[in-house]
C-alpha positions in Angstrom: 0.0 0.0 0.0 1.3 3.7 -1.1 2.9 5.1 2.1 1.0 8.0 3.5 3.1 10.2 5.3 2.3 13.5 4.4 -1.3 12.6 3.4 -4.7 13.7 4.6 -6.6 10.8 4.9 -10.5 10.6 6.5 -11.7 8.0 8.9 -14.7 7.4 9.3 -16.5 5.9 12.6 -15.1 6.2 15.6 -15.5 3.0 17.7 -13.1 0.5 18.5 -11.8 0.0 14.7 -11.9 3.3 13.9 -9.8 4.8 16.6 -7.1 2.1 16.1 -7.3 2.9 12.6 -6.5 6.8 12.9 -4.1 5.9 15.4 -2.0 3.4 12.7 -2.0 6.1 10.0 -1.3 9.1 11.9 1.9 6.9 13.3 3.0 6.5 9.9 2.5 10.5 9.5 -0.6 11.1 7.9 -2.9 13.9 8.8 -5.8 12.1 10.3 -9.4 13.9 10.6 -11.6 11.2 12.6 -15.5 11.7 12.0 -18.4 9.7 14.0 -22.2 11.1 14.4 -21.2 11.3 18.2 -19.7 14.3 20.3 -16.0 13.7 21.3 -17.5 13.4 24.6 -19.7 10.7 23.9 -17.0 8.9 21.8 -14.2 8.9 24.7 -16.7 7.7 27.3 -17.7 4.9 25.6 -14.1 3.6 24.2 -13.2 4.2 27.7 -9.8 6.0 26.5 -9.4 10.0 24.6 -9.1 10.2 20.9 -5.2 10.0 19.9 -3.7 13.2 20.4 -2.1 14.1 17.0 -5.8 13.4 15.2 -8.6 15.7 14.5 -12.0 15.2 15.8 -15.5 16.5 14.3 -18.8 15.3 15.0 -20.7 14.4 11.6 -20.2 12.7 8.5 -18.5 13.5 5.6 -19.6 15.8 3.0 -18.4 16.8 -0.4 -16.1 19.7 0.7 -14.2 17.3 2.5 -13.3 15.2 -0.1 -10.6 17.4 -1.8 -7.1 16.7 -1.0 -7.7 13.4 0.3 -5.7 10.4 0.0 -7.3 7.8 1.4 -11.3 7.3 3.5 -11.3 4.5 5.8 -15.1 3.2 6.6 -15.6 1.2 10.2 -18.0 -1.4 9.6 -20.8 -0.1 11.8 -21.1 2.7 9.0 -23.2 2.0 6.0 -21.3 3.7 3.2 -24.5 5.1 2.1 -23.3 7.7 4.7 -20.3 8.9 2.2 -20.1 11.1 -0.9 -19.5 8.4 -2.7 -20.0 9.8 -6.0 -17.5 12.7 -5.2 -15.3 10.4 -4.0 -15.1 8.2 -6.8 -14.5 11.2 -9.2 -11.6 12.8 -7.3 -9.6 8.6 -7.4 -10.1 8.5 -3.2 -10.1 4.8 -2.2 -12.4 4.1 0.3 -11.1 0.9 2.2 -12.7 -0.2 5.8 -10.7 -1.4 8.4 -9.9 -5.0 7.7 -8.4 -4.1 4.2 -6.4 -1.3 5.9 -5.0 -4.0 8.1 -4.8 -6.8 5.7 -2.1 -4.6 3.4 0.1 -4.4 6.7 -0.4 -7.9 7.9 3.1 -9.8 7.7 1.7 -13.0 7.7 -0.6 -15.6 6.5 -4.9 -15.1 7.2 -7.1 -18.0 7.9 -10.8 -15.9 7.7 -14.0 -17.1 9.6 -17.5 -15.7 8.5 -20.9 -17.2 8.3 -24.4 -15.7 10.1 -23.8 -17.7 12.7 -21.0 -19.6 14.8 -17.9 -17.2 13.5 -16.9 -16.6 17.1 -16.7 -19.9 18.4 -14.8 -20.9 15.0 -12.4 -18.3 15.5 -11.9 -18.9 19.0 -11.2 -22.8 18.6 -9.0 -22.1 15.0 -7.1 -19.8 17.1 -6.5 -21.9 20.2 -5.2 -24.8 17.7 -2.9 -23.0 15.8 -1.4 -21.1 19.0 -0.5 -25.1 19.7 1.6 -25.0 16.6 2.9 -21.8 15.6 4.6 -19.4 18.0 3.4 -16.1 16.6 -0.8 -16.0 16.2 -3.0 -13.1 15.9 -6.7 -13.8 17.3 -9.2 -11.6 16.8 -10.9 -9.0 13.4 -14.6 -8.6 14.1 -14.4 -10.5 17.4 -12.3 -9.1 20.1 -9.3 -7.2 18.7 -9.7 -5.2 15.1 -7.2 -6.7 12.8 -5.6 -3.9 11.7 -3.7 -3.8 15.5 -1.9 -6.3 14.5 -0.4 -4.6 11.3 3.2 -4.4 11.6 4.2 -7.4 13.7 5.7 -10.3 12.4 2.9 -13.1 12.8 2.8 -16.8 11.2 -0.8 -16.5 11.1 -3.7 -14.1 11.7 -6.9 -16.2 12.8 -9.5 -13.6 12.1 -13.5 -13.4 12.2 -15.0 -11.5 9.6 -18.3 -9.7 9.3 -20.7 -8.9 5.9 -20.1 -5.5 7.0 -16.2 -5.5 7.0 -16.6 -7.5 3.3 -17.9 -4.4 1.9 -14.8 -2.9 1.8 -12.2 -5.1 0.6 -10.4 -4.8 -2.1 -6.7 -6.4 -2.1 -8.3 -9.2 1.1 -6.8 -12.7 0.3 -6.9 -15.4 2.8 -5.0 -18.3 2.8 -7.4 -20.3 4.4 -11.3 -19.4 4.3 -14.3 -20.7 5.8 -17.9 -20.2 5.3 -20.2 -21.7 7.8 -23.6 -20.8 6.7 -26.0 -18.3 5.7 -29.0 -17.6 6.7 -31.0 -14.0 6.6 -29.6 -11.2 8.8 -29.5 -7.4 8.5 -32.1 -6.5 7.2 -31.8 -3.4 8.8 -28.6 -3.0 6.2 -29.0 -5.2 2.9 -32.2 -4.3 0.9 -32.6 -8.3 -0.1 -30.8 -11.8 1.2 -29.2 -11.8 -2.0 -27.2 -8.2 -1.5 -26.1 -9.9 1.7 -25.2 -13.3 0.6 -22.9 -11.4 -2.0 -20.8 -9.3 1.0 -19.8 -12.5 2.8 -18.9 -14.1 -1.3 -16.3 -11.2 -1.2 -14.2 -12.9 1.0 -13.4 -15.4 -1.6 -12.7 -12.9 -4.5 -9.2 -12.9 -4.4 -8.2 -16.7 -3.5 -6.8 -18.9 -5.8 -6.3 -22.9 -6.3 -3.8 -22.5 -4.2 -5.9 -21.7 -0.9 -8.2 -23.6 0.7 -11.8 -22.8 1.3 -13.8 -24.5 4.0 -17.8 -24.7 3.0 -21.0 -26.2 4.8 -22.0 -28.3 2.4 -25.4 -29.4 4.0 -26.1 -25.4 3.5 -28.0 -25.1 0.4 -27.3 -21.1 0.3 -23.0 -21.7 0.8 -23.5 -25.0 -2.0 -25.3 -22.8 -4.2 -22.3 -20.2 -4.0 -19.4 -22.9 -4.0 -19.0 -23.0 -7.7 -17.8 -19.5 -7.9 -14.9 -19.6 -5.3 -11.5 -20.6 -7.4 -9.8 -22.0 -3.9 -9.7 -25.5 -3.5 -12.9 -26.6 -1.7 -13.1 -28.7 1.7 -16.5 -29.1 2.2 -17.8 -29.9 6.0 -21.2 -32.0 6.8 -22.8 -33.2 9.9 -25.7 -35.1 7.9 -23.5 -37.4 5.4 -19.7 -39.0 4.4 -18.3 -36.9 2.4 -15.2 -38.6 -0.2 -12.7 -35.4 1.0 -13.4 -33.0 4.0 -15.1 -33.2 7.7 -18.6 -35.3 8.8 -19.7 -36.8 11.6 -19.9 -40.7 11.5 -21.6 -42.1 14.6 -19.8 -40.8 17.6 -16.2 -40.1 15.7 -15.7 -36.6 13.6 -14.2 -37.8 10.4 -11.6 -35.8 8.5 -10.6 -37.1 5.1 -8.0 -35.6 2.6 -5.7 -37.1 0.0 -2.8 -37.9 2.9 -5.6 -40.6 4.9 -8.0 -40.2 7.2 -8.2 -39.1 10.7 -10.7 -39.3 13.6 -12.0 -36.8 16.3 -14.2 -38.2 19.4 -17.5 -36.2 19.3 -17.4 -37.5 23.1 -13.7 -35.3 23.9 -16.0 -31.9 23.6 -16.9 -29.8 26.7 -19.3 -27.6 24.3 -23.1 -28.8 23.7 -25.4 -29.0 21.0 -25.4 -30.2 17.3 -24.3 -26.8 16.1 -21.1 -26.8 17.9 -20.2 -30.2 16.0 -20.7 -28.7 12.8 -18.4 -26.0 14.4 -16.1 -28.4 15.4 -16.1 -30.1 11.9 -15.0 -26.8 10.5 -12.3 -25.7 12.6 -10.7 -29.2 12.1 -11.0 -28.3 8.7 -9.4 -24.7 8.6 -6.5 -25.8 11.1 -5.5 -29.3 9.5 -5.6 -26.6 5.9 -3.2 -24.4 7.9 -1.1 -27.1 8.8 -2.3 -27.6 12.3 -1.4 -31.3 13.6 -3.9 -33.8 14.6 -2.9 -33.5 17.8 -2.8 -30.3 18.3 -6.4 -30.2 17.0 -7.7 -32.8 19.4 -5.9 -31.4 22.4 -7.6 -28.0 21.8 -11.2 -29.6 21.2 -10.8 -31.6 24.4 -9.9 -27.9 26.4 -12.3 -25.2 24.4 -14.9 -24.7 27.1 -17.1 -22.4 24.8 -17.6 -18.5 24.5 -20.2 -16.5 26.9 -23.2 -15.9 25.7 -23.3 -18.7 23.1 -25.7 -21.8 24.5 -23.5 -21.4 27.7 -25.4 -23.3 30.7 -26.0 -21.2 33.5 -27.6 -23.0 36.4 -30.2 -25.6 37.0 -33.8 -24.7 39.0 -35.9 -26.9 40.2 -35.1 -29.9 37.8 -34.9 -27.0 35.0 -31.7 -26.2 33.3 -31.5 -22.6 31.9 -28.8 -21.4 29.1 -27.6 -18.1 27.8 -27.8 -18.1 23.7 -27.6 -13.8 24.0 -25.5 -14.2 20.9 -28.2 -15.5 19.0 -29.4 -12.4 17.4 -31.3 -14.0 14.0 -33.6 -17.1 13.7 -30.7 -19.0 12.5 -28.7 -19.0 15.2 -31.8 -19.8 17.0 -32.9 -22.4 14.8 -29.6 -24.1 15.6 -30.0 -23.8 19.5 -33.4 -25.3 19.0 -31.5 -28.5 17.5 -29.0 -28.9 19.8 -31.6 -30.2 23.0 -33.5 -32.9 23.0 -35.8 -31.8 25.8 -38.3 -29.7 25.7 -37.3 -25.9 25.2 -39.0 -23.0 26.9 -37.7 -20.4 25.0 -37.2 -16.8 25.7 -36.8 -14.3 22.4 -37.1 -10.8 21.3 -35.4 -7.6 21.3 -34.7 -4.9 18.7 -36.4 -6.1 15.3 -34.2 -6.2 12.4 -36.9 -6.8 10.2 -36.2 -10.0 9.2 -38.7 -13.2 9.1 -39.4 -14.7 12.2 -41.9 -17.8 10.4 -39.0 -20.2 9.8 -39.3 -20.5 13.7 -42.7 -22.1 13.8 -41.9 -25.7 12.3 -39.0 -26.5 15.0 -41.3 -24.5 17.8 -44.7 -26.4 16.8 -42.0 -29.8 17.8 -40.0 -28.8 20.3 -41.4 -25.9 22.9 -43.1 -25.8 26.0 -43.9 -22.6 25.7 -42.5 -18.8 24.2 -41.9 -16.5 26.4 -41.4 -13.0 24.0 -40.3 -9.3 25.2 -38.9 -6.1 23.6 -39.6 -4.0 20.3 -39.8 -7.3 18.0 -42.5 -8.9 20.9 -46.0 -7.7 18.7 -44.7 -9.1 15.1 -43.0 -12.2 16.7 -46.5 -12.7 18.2 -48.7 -12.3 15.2 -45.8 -14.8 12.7 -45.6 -17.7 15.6 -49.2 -17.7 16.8 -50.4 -21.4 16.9 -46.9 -22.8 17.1 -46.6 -22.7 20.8 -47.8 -21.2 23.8 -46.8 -17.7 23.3 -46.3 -15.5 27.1 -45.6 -11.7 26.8 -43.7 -10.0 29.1 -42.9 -6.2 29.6 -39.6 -6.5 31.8 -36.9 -8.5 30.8 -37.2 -10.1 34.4 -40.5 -10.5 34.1 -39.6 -12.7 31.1 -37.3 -15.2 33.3 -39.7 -15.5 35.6 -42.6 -16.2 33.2 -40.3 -18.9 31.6 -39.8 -20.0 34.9 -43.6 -21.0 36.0 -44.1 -22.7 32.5 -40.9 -25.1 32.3 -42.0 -28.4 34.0 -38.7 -30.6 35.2 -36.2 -32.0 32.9 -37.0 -29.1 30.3 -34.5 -26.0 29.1 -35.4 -23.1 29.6 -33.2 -20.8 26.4 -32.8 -18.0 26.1 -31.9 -17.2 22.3 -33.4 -13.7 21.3 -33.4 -13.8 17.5 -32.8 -10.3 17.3 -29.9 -7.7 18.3 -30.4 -6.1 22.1 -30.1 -2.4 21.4 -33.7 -1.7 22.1 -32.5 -2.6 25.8 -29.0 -3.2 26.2 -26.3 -1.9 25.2 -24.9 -5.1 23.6 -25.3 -8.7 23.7 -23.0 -9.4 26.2 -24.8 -6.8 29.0 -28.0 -8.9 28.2 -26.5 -12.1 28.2 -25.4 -10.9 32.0 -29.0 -9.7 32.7 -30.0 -13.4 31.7 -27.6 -14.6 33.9 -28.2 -12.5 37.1 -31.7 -13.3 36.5 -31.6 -16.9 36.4 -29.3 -17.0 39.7 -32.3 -14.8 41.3 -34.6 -17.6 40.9 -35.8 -19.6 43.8 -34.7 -22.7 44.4 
């Protein structure tokens, strides 16, 4: 990438990204102007820290007048570019890259890259904790944890890095070495006009590979199978419902992984993490770190160890013969489609929160078969009422403790009661995590 010392360059966004990406360029001597629809105020006392001292603050978006004499706009993901001149832009030759691709071009290193609607944490997490086994030097983090581009610089044998739809929309140069696709199922809606517009974001994460890389696919997903033809990298498909000839699937109670050097096995029993869905998670980490190079046993070792991520069907305490878990991270029906799967008792479950506009019907079929009841709260509660009446039960609550509670008095013993909101918690909570600690407190509030 051009060095630019000397350069005014625009970034735009100011959260966690955004402020690590001012902070790179104005190291290397740009001139840095930082925007964000916040006061400076506001911006500092939620990042917990004040906005580098050698880079210029204003509150707004860009305009037109700001686009002359710029060498470079670097988009955080939170920020639609529909908020940029991007007409202007494209007349005066000003790249706008977000912050993955800005950290991508100074990554010294190979990527392995994670996305998929749901399961891209855990994924990450487990990829990460079995090539820190193997390789001395690994970077964790992208859209979970720690923004990719800190790690620009450093000498690293590989970068294990999640990656959003959002961040997608701004590559350019991205290239992974090793990519996987877990699955896709609707989300945003709030952001992408259609499915299809979003389905094509996460598909730019393949752009630049060649036969030479390796991408990891769900092939039991008919939206990833019906994408696969298009990715040039060499494919290693993953399936939890039948043997596949080269790849990862579960036979009986072994993992399989097959590629043209033998075949190896995986206990299912080894895992501390529940559920169906962290199998197929399993499956594709053991693809992505055998494709890295990752030995076997290195790969099992971690497996046995990985206890799971918060928030993310994490079992909280059982009441009165009923066992409760936190899914907070299950902000679309896909995710909780998958929680659904992964008990074989009956499921109170408790959902809602900030509606994303997205279909809430592909929830009836699993409900109809598997709940006790529905407990439902928050802004999405009306519409999530009127698409799953006749499936199950259906209690409204107006407090989010109220909701736990409610759940409570309709779980009989030996049920679940989860709670796996199918929507993002911003009509409440600040994030997912703060309301996967509200679940938590609640539940541990209950009487025995």
């Amino acid at each position: 990438m051009e060095k630019l010392a000397g350069k005014e360059v625009v970034v735009v966004g100011a959260g966690r990204s955004g402020i690590l990406s001012a902070r790179l360029l104005e190291g290397e001597g740009a001139g840095v102007l930082l925007l964000d629809d916040r006061s400076r105020e506001a911006v500092e006392r939620s990042l917990g820290e004040p906005v580098p001292e050698g880079v210029a603050f204003r509150t707004g978006m860009m305009s037109e007048a700001d686009v002359a004499g710029k060498a470079l706009v670097v988009l955080s993901p939170g920020v639609p570019g529909s908020k940029l001149p991007l007409a202007a832009l494209a007349a005066a030759g000003v790249p706008v890259l977000g912050e993955l691709e800005l950290g991508f071009r100074r990554f010294r290193g190979k990527v392995a890259a994670i996305t998929g609607t749901n399961g891209k944490s855990t994924v990450t997490t487990l990829v990460g904790g079995m090539a820190a086994r193997s390789f001395a030097r690994v970077f964790v983090g992208g859209n979970l944890g720690t923004p990719f581009v800190a790690a620009a610089g450093a000498p690293y044998d590989w970068g294990v890095v999640e990656v959003s739809s959002f961040q997608l929309e701004t590559v350019g140069e991205f290239r992974p070495a090793v990519a996987a696709l877990l699955n896709l199922t609707e989300d945003h809606r709030d952001r992408y006009a259609d499915f299809a517009s979003y389905a094509e974001a996460k598909m730019a994460m393949f752009r630049n590979m060649g036969p030479a890389d390796a991408a990891v696919v769900n092939a039991d997903d008919p939206q990833v199978a019906s994408r696969s033809a298009s990715i040039r990298a060499r494919k290693v498909p993953f399936s939890i419902r039948r043997e596949l000839p080269e790849g990862a699937f579960l036979s009986g109670d072994d993992m399989v992984y097959r590629s043209p050097a033998g075949e190896e096995r995986y206990p299912r029993g080894t895992m501390r993490i529940r559920g169906l869905q962290n199998v197929e998670n399993a499956l594709a980490s053991i693809c992505v770190a055998r494709a890295m190079g990752v030995p076997r046993a290195d790969v099992l070792a971690e497996l046995a160890e990985f206890p799971g991520l918060p928030h993310r069907v994490e079992f909280v305490r059982t009441v009165r013969g009923v066992s409760y878990f936190n899914d907070s991270k299950g902000t679309n029906v896909g995710a909780v489609l998958a929680a659904l799967e992964g008990f074989p008792e009956p499921v109170v479950l408790v959902a809602g929160g900030k509606d994303k506009g997205v279909d809430f019907r592909p929830l009836r079929e699993p409900l109809s078969r598997k709940a006790r009841a529905v407990v439902l709260l928050g802004e999405a509660r009306g519409r999530m009422e009127r698409e799953l009446a006749g499936a199950a039960p259906i209690v409204a609550a107006d407090t989010f403790e109220g909701a736990i509670r409610a759940a409570a008095d309709a779980a009989r013993p030996g049920d679940v009661v989860v709670f796996s909101p199918a929507c993002s918690s911003y009509d409440m909570f600040r994030n997912f995590e703060e309301r996967g600690e509200a679940f938590r407190r609640a539940v541990k509030e209950l009487p025995e």
